[in-house]
Structures are given as structure tokens and as C-alpha cells.
MOPAC internal coordinates of N, CA, C and O (Angstrom, degrees):
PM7 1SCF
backbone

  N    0.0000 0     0.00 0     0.00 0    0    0    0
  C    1.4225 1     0.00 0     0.00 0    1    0    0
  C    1.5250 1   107.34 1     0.00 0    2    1    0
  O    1.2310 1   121.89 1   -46.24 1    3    2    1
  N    1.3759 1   113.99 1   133.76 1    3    2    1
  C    1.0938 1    84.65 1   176.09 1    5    3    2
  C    1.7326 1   105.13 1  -128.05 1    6    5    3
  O    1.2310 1   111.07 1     0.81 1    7    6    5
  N    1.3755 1   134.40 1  -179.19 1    7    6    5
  C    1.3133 1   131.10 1  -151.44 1    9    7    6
  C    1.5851 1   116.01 1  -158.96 1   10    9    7
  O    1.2310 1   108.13 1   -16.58 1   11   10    9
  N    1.0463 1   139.78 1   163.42 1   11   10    9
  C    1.2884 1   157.14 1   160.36 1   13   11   10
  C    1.5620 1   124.60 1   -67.64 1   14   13   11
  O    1.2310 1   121.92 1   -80.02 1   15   14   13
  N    1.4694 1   113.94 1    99.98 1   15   14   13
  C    1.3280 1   102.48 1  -170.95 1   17   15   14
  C    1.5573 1   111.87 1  -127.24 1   18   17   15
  O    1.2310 1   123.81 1   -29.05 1   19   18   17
  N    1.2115 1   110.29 1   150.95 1   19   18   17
  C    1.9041 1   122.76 1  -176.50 1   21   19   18
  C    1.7901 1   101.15 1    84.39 1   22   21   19
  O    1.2310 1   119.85 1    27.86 1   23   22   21
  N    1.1429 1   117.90 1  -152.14 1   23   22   21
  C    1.3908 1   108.82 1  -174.50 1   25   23   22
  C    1.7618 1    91.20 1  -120.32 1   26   25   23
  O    1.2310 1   136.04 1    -9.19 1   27   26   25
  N    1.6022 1    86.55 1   170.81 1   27   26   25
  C    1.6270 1    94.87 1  -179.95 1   29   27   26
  C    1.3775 1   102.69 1  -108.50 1   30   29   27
  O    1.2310 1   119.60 1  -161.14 1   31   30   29
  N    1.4051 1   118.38 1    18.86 1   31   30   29
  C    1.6485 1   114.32 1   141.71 1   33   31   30
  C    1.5003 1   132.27 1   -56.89 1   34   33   31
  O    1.2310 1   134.50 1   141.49 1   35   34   33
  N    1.4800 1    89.57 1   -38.51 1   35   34   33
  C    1.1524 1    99.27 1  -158.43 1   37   35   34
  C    1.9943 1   104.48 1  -103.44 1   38   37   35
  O    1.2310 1   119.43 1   -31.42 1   39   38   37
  N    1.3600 1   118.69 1   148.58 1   39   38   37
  C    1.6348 1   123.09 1  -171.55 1   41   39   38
  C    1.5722 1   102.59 1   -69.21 1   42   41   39
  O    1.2310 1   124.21 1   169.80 1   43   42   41
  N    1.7506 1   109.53 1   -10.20 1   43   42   41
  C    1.5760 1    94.34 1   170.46 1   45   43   42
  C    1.4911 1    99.86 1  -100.65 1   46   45   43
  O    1.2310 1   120.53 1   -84.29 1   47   46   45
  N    0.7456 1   116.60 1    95.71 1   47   46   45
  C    1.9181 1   124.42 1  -167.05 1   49   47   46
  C    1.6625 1    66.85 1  -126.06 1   50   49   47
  O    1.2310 1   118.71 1   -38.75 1   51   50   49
  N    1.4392 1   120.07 1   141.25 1   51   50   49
  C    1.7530 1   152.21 1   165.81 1   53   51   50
  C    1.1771 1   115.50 1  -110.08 1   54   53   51
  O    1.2310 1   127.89 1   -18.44 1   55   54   53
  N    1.3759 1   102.41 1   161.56 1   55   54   53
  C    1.7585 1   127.34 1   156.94 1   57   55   54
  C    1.4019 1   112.41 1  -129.57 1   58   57   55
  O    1.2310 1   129.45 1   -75.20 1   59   58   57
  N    1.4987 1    99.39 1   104.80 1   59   58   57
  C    1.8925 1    89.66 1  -176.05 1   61   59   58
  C    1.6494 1   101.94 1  -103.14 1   62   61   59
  O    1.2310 1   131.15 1     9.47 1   63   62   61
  N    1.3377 1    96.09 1  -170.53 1   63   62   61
  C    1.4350 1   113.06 1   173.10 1   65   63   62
  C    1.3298 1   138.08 1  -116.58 1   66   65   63
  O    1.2310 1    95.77 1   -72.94 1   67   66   65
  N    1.0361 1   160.18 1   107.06 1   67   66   65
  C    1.8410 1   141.84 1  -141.25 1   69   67   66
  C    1.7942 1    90.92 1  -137.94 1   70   69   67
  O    1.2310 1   127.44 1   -71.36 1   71   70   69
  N    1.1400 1   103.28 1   108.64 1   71   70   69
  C    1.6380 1   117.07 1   150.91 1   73   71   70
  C    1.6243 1   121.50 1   -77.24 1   74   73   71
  O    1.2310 1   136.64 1   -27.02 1   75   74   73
  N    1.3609 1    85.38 1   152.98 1   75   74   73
  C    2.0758 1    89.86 1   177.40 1   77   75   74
  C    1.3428 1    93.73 1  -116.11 1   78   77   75
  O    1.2310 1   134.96 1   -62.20 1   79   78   77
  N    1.0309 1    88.67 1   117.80 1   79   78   77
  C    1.9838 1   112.40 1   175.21 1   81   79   78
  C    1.4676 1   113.14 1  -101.80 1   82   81   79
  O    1.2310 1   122.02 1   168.42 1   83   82   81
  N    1.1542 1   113.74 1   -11.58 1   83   82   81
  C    1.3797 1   114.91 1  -173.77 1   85   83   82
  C    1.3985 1   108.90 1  -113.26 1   86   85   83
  O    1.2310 1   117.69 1    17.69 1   87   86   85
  N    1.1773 1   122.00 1  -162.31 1   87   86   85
  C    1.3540 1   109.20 1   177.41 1   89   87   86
  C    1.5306 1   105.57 1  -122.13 1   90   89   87
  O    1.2310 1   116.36 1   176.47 1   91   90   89
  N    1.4510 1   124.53 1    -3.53 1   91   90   89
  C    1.9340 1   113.44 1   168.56 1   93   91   90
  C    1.4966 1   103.66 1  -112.03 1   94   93   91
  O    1.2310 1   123.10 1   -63.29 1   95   94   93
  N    1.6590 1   111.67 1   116.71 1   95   94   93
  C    1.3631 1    94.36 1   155.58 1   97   95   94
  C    1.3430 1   166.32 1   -49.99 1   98   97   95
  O    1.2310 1   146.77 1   170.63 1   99   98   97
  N    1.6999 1    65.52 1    -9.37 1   99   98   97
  C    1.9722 1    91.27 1  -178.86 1  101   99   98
  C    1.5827 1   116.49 1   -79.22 1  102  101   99
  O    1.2310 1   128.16 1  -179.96 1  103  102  101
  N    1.3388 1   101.89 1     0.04 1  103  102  101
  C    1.4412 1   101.63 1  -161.56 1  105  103  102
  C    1.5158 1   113.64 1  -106.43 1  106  105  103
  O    1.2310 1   110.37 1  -132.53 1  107  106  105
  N    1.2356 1   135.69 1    47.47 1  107  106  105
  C    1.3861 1   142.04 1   166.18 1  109  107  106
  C    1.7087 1   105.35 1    37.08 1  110  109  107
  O    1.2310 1   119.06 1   109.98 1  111  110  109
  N    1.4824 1   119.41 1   -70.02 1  111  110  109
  C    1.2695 1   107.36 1   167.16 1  113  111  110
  C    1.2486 1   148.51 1   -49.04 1  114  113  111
  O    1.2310 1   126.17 1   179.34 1  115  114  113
  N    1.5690 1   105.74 1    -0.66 1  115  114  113
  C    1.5254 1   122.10 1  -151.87 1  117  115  114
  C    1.5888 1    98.11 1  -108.36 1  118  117  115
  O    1.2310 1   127.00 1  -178.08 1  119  118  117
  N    1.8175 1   104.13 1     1.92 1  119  118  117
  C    1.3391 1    99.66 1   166.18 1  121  119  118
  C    1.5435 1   135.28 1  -108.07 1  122  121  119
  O    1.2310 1   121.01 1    27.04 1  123  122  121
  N    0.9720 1   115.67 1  -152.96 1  123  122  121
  C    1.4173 1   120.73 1   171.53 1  125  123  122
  C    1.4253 1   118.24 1  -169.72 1  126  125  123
  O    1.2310 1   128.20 1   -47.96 1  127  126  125
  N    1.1349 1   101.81 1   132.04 1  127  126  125
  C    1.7051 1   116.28 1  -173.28 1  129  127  126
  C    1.6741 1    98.65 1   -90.50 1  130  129  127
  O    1.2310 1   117.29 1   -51.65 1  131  130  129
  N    1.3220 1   122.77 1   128.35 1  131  130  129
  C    1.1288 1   120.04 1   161.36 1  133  131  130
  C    1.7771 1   125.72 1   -73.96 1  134  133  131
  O    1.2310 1   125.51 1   -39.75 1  135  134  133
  N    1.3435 1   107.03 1   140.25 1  135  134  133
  C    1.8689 1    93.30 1  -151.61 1  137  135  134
  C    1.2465 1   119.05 1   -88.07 1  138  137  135
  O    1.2310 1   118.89 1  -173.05 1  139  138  137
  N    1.7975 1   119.72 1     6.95 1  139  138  137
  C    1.0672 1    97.66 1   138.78 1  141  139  138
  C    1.4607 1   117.77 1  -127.65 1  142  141  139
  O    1.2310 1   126.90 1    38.04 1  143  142  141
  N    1.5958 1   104.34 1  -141.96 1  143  142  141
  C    2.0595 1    92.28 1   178.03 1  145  143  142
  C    1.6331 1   107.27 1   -89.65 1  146  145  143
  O    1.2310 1   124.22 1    -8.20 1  147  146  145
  N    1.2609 1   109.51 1   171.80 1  147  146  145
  C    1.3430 1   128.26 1   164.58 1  149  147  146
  C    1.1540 1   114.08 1   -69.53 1  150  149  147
  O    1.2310 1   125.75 1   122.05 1  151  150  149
  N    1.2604 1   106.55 1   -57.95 1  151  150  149
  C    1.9495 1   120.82 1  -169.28 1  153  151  150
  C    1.8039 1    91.36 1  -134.60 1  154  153  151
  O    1.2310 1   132.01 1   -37.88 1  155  154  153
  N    1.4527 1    94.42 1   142.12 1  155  154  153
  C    1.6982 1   107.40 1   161.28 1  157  155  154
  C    1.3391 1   106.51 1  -160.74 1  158  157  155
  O    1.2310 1   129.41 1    -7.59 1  159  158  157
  N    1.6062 1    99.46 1   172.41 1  159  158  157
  C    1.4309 1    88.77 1  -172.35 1  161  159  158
  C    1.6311 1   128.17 1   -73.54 1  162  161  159
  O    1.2310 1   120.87 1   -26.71 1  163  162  161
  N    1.3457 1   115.94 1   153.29 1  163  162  161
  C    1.7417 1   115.43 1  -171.66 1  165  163  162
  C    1.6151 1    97.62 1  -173.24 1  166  165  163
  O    1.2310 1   119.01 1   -16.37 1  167  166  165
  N    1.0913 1   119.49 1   163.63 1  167  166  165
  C    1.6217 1   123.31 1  -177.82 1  169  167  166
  C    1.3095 1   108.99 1    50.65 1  170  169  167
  O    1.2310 1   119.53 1  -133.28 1  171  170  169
  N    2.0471 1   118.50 1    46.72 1  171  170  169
  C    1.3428 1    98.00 1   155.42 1  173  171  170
  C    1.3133 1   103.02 1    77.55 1  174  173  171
  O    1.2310 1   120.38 1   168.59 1  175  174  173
  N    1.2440 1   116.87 1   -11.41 1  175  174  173
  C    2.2450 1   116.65 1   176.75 1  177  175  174
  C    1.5654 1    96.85 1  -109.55 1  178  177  175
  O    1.2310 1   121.44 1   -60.28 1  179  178  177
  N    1.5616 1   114.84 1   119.72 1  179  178  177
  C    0.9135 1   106.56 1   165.21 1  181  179  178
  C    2.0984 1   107.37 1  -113.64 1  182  181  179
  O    1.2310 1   124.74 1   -29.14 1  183  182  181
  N    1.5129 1   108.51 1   150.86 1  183  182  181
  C    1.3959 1   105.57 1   147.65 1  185  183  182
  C    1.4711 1    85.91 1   112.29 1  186  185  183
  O    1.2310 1   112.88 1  -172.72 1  187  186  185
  N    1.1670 1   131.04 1     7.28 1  187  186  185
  C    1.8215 1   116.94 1  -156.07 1  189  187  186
  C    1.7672 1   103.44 1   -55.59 1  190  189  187
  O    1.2310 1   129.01 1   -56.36 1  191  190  189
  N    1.1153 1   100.24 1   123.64 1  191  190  189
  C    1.7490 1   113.96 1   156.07 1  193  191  190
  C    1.5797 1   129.68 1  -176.55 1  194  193  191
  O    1.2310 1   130.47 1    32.89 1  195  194  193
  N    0.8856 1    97.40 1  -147.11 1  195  194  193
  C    1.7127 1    93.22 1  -154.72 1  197  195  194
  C    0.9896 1   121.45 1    30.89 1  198  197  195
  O    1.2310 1   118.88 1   -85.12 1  199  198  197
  N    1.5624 1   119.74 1    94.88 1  199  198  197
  C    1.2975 1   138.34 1  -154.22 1  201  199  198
  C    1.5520 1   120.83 1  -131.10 1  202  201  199
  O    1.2310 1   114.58 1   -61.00 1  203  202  201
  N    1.3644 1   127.88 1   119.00 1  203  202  201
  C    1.6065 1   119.15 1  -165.41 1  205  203  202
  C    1.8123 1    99.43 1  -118.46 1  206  205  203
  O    1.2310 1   121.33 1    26.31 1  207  206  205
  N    1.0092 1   115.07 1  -153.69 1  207  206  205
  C    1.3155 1   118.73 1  -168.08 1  209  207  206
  C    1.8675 1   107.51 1  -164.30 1  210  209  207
  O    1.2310 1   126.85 1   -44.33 1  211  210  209
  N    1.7835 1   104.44 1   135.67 1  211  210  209
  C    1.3719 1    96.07 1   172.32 1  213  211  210
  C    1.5378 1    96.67 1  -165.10 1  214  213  211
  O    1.2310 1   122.08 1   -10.28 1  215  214  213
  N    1.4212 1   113.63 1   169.72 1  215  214  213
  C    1.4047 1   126.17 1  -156.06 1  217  215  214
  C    1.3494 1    97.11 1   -96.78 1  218  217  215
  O    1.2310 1   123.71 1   -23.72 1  219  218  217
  N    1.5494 1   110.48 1   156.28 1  219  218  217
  C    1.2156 1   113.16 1   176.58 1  221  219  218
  C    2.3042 1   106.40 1   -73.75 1  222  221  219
  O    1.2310 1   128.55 1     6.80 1  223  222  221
  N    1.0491 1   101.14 1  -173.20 1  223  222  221
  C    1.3266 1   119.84 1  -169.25 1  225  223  222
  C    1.7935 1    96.39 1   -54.82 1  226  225  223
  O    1.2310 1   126.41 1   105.64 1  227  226  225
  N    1.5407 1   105.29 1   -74.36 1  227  226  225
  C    1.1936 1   123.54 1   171.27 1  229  227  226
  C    1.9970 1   125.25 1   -53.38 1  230  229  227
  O    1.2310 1   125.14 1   172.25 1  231  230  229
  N    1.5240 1   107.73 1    -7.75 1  231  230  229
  C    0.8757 1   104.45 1  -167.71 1  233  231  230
  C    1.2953 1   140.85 1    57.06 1  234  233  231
  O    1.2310 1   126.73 1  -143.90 1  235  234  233
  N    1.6331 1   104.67 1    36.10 1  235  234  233
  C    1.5734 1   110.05 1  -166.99 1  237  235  234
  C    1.5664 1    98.12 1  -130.94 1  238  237  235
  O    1.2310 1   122.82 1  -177.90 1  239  238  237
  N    1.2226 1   112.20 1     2.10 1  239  238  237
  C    1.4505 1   122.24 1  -178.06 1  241  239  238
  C    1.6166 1   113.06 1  -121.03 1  242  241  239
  O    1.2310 1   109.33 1   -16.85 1  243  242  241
  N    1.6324 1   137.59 1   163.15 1  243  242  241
  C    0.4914 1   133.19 1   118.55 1  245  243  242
  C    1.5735 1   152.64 1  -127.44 1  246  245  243
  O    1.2310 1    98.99 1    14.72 1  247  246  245
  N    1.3009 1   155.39 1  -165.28 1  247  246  245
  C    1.1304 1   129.16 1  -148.26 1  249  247  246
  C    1.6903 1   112.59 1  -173.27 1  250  249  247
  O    1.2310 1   120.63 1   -36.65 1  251  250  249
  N    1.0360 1   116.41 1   143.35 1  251  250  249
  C    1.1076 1   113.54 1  -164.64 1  253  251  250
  C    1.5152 1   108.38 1  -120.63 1  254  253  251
  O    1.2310 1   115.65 1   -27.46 1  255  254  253
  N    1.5576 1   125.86 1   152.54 1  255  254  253
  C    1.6276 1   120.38 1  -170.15 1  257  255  254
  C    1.3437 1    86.33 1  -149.50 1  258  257  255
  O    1.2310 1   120.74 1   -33.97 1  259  258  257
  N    1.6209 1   116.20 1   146.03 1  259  258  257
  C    1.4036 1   136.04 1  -153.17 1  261  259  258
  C    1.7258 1    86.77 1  -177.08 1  262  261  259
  O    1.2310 1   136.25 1    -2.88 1  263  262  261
  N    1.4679 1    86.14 1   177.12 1  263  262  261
  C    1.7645 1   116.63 1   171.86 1  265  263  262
  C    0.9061 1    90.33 1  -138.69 1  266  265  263
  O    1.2310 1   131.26 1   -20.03 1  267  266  265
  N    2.0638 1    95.87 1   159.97 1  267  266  265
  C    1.2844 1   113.83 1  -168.43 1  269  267  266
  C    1.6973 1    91.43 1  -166.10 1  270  269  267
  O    1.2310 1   121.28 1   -35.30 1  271  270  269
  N    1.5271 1   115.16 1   144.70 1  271  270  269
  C    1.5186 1   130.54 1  -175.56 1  273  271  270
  C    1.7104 1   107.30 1   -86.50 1  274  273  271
  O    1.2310 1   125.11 1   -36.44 1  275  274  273
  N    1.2107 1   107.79 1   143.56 1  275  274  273
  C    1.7489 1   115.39 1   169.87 1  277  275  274
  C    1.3619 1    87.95 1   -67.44 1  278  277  275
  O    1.2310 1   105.54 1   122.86 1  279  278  277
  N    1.2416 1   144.40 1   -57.14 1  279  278  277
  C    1.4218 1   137.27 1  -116.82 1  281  279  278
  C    1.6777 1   101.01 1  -153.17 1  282  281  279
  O    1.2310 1   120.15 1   -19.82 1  283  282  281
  N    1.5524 1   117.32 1   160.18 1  283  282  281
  C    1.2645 1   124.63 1  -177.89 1  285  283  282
  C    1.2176 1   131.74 1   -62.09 1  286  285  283
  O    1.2310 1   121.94 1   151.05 1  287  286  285
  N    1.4139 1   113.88 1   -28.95 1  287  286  285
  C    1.3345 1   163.37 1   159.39 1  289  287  286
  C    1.3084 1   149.12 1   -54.55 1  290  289  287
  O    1.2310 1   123.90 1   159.70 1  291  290  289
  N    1.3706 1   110.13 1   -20.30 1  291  290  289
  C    1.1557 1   137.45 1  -176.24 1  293  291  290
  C    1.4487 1   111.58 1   -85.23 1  294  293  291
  O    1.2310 1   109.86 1   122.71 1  295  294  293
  N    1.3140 1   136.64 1   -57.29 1  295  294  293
  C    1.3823 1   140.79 1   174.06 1  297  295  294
  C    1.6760 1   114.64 1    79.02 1  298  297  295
  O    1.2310 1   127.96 1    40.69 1  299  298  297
  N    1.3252 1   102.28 1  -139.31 1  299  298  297
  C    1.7709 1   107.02 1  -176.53 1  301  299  298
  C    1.4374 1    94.91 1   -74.63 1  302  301  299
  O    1.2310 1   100.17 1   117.76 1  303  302  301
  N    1.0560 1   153.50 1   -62.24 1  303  302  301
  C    1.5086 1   164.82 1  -136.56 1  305  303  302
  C    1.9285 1    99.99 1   -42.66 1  306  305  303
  O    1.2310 1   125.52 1   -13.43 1  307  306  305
  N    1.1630 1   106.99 1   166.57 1  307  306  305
  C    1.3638 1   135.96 1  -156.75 1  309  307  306
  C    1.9558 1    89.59 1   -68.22 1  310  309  307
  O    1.2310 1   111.38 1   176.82 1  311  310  309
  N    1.3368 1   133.84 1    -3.18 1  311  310  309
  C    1.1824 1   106.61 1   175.43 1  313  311  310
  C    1.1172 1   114.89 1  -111.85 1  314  313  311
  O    1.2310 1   117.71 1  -153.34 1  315  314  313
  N    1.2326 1   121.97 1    26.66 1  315  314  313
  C    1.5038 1   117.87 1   165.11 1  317  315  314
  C    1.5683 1   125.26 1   -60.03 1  318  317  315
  O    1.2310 1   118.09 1   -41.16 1  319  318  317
  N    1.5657 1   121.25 1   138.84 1  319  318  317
  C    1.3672 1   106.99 1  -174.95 1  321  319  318
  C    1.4834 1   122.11 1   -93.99 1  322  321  319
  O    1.2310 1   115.73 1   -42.92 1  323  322  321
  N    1.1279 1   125.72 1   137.08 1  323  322  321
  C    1.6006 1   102.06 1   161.45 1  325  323  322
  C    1.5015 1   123.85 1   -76.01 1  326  325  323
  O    1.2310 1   126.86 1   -24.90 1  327  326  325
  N    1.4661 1   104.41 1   155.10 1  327  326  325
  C    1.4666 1   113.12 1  -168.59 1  329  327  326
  C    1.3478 1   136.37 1  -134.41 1  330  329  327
  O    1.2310 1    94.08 1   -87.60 1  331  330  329
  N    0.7478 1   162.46 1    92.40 1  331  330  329
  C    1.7069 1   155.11 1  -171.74 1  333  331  330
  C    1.4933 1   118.08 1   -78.77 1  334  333  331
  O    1.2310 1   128.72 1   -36.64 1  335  334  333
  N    1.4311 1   100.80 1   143.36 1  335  334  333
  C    1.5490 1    92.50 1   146.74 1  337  335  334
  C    1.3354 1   115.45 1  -178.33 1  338  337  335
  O    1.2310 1   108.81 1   -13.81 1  339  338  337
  N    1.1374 1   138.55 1   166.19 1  339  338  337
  C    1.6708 1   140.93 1  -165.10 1  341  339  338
  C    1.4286 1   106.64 1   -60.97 1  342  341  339
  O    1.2310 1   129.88 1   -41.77 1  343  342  341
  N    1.2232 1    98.56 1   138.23 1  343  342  341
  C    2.0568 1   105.08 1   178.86 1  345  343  342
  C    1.9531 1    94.23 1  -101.64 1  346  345  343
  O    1.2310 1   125.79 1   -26.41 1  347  346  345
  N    1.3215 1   106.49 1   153.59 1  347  346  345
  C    1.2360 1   101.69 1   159.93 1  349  347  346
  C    1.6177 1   105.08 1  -138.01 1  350  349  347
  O    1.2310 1   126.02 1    -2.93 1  351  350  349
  N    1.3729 1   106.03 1   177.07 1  351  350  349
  C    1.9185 1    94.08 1   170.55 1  353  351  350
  C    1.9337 1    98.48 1  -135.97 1  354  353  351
  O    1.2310 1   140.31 1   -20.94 1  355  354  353
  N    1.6651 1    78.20 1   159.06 1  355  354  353
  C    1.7577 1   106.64 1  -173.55 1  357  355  354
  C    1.5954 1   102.30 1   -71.86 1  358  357  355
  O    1.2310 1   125.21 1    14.20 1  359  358  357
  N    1.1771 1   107.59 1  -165.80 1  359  358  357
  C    1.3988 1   115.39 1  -160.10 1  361  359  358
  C    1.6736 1    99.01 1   -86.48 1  362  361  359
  O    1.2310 1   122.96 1   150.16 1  363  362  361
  N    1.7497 1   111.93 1   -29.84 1  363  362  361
  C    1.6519 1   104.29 1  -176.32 1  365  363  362
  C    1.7124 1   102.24 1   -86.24 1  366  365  363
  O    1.2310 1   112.75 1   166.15 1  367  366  365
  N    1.6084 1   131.29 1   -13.85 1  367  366  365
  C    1.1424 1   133.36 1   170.91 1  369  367  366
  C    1.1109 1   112.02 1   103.03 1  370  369  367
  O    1.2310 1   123.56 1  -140.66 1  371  370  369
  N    1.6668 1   110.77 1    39.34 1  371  370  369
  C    1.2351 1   110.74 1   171.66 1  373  371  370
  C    1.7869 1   103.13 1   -91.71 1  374  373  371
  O    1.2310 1   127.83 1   -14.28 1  375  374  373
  N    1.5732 1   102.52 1   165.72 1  375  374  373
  C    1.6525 1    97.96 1  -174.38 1  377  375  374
  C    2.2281 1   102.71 1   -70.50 1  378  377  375
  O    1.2310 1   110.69 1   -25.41 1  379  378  377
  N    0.9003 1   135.12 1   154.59 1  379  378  377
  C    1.2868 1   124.00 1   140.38 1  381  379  378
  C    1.5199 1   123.15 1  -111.90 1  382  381  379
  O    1.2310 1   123.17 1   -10.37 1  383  382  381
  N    1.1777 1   111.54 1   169.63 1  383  382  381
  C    1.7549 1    90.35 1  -153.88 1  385  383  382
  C    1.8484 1    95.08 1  -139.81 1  386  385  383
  O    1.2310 1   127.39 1   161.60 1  387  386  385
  N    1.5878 1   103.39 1   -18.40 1  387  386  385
  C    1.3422 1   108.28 1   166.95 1  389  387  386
  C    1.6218 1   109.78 1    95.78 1  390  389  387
  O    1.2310 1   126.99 1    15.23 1  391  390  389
  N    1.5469 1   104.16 1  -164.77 1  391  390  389
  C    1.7047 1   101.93 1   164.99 1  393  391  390
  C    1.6246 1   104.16 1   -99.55 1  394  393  391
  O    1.2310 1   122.16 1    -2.66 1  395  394  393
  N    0.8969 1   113.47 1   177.34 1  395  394  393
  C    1.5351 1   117.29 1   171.50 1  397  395  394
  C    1.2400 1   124.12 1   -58.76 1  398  397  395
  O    1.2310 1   101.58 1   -47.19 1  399  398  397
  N    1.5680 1   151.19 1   132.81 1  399  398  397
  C    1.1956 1   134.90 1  -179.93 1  401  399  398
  C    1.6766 1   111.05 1   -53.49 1  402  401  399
  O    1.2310 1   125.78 1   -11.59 1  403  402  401
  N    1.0481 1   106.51 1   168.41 1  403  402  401
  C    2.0938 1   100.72 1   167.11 1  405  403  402
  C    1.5424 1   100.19 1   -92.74 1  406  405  403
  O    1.2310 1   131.44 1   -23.66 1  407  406  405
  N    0.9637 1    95.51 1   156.34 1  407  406  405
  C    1.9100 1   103.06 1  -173.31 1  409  407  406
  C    1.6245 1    72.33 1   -75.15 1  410  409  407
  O    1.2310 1   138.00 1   -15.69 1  411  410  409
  N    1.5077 1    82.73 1   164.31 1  411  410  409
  C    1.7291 1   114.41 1  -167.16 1  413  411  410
  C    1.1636 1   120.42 1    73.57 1  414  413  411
  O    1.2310 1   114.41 1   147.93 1  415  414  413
  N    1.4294 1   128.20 1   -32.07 1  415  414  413
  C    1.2850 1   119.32 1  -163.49 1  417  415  414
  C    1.3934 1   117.32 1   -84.85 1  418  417  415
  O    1.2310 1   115.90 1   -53.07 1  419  418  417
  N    1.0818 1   125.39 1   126.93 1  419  418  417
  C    1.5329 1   162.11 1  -143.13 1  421  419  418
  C    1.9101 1    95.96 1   -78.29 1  422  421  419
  O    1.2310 1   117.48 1   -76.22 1  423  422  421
  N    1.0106 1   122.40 1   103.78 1  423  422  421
  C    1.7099 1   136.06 1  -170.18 1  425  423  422
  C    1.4988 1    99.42 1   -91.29 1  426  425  423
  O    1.2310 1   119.27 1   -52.53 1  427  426  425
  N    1.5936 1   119.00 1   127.47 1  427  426  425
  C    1.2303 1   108.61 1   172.88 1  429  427  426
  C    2.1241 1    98.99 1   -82.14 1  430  429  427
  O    1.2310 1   129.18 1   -31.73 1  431  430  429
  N    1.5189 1    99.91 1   148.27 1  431  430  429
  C    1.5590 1   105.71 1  -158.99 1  433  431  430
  C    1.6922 1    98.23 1   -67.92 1  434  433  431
  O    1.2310 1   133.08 1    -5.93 1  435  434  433
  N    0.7488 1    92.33 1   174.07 1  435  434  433
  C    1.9681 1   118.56 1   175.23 1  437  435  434
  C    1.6704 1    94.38 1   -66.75 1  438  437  435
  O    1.2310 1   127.85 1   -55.16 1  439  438  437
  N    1.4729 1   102.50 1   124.84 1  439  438  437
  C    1.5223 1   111.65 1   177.83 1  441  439  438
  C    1.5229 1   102.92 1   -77.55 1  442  441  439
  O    1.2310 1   134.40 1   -43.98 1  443  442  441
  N    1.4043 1    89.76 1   136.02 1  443  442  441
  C    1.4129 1   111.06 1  -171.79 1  445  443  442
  C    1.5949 1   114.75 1   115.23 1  446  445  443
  O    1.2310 1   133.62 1   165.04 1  447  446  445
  N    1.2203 1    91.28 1   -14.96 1  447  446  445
  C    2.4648 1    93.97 1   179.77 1  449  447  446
  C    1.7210 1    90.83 1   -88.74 1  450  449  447
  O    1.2310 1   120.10 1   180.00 1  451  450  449

């Protein structure tokens, strides 16, 4: 699962990860926080979160969409950007999600467009 962590005031605004290690979800202990983030800020993106997930066209990809700040400064407010970019996974199959692209830089599209 993954989630929104610290505030989105602040340029360390996260994307973490929480495994179920246990077997009830209901049970707070039954998780696990991965120890560090998924996404943080790097390339000039600060704050990345609120983050959803969807398949490429073909369904052979998948992909992750979040916001992310030009500047340190910016916080929750109306200029956050939306963003995409390709997920891949590690060798145990966890998602990796990378650093943030740099604004401008040119995304090859979701296979299948």
C-alpha cells in the first residue's frame, strides 16, 4: 500500500510503502513501514504525494501519478503539478517508483498510445 507521508507543506512531503506482514489488516501491528521513502524530493520536484496508480493502454505497463512542487515553498496551494511516470519492480517485487522526473523532461508515453 502505499501512502502520503509528513505534510504537503512542507518539500519533505513522501510516498511511503506499508506491507501486511501479518495476517489481519485491522491490526496495526500486522504492518510494516518500509524504512525508507518510495518517492522524495530530487530533480528540482519537491513535496511528491498524493499518488494513484494506472495501467498503461496495452496493459503491459504500469505507472504511477502524484504531484510535485517547482520550489521549496510552495506547499499544499494550487501550484502543485501533476505528474507521471513508469513504475518498475526489484528483484523481491516491490514497486520502485524512482526520483521524480525534472519538469520538462520529455516521458516516453505508456505502451500502447
Amino acid at each position: 500500500m502505499s501512502y502520503s507521508a509528513s505534510s504537503c507543506d512542507t518539500p519533505d512531503y513522501t510516498i511511503g510503502l506499508l506491507e501486511l506482514t501479518g495476517s489481519d489488516p485491522m491490526n496495526p501491528g500486522h504492518w510494516t513501514t518500509s524504512p525508507v521513502p518510495a518517492m522524495q524530493q530530487g530533480n528540482g520536484v519537491y513535496g511528491p504525494g498524493h499518488n494513484g496508480f494506472f495501467k498503461s493502454p496495452d496493459g503491459t505497463e504500469d505507472w504511477i501519478v502524484y504531484h510535485g512542487n517547482t520550489s521549496t515553498s510552495q506547499g499544499c496551494g494550487d501550484t502543485r503539478q501533476t505528474r507521471v511516470q513508469k513504475v518498475t519492480y526489484d528483484a523481491n517485487g516491490w514497486p520502485v517508483f524512482g526520483a521524480p522526473a525534472p519538469s520538462g523532461q520529455v516521458l516516453t508515453p505508456p505502451s500502447g498510445e
